[in-house]
C-alpha positions, 0 to 999 in steps of 0.5 A: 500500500502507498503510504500517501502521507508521506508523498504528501510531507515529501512535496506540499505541490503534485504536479498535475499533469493536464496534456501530455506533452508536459509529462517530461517536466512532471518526470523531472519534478521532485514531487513522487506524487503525480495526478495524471488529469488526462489522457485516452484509453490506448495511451495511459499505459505508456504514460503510467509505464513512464511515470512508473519507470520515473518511479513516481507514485501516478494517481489517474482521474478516470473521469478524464481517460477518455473511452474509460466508464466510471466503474470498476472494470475501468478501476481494474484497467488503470490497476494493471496498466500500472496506477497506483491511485485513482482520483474521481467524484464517483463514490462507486469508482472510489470504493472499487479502487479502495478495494485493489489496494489503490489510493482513492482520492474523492474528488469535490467542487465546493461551489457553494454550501450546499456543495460543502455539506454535500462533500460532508455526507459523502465522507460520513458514508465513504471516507476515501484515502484524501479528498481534493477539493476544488477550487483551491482559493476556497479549500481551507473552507472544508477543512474543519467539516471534513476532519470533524468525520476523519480527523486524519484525512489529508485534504489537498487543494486544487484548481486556480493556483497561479503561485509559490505564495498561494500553495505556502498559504493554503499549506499553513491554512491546514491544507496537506498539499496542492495540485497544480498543472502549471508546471512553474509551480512543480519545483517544490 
């Protein structure tokens, strides 16, 4: 099993990697940790066979593999394909991966309060390996309603980080890491 709180401590920024022809810059980042936010049913292999060869810790949004359905036959695809975690907003998928030994990252929009409260409920019924929720400029909202359920759930932030300065204050708001597909921010 991957012990994803200690990626999370190695490199407070996973490199997410949105197209294809950044996956050399997120090969050469420090992080061990890389989100794989792209991608088509005949070419995910190769790049989790890259990320693999790297030895980077790959987890996949099957809800971004093109030609891949959210169930768990798609999970048991990425497992053998060679991923070590898999990213998605479907509880279902989440429980699937759980279930091969992968990492289960439940994805979740916090749009408004009602989207928290929703993001709540889905952790009082399944409590995944760490909930990303996006945007990250609003992360730290989620903070103390998620650890309430799971006090030791790492919560990353994603989407619209645009600076070094943004991911050290998210970081010291509480937030265990940030996700981000601006490769500049990859360096730490």
């Amino acid at each position: 099993m991957i012990d994803l709180d200690a990626l999370l401590r190695d490199s407070r920024v996973i490199p997410a990697l949105r197209d294809t022809r950044d996956l050399d810059a997120a090969l050469a980042a420090p992080a061990r940790l890389v989100w794989v936010l792209t991608g088509e049913i005949g070419g995910i292999a190769d790049v989790l066979a890259r990320l693999n060869a790297a030895r980077k810790t790959a987890c996949v949004n099957l809800d971004l593999v093109a030609g891949l359905s959210g169930d768990s036959a798609a999970v048991r695809y990425l497992a053998r394909c060679g991923a070590h975690g898999v990213i998605s907003t479907h509880t279902p998928v989440l429980k699937a991966a759980q279930g091969l030994g992968l990492v289960a990252v439940q994805r979740t929009f916090l749009l408004d309060s009602q989207a928290l409260a929703t993001a709540r409920r889905s952790v009082e019924r399944f409590v995944p390996d760490a909930v990303e929720v996006l945007p990250a400029p609003v992360a730290g909202r989620a903070i103390a309603p998620l650890r309430a359920i799971a006090p030791t759930l790492p919560i990353i932030a994603g989407g619209l980080v645009g600076s070094l300065a943004e991911v050290d204050q998210l970081v010291r708001a509480g937030i265990d890491a940030v996700s981000a597909s601006e490769s500049t921010l990859w360096v730490v």
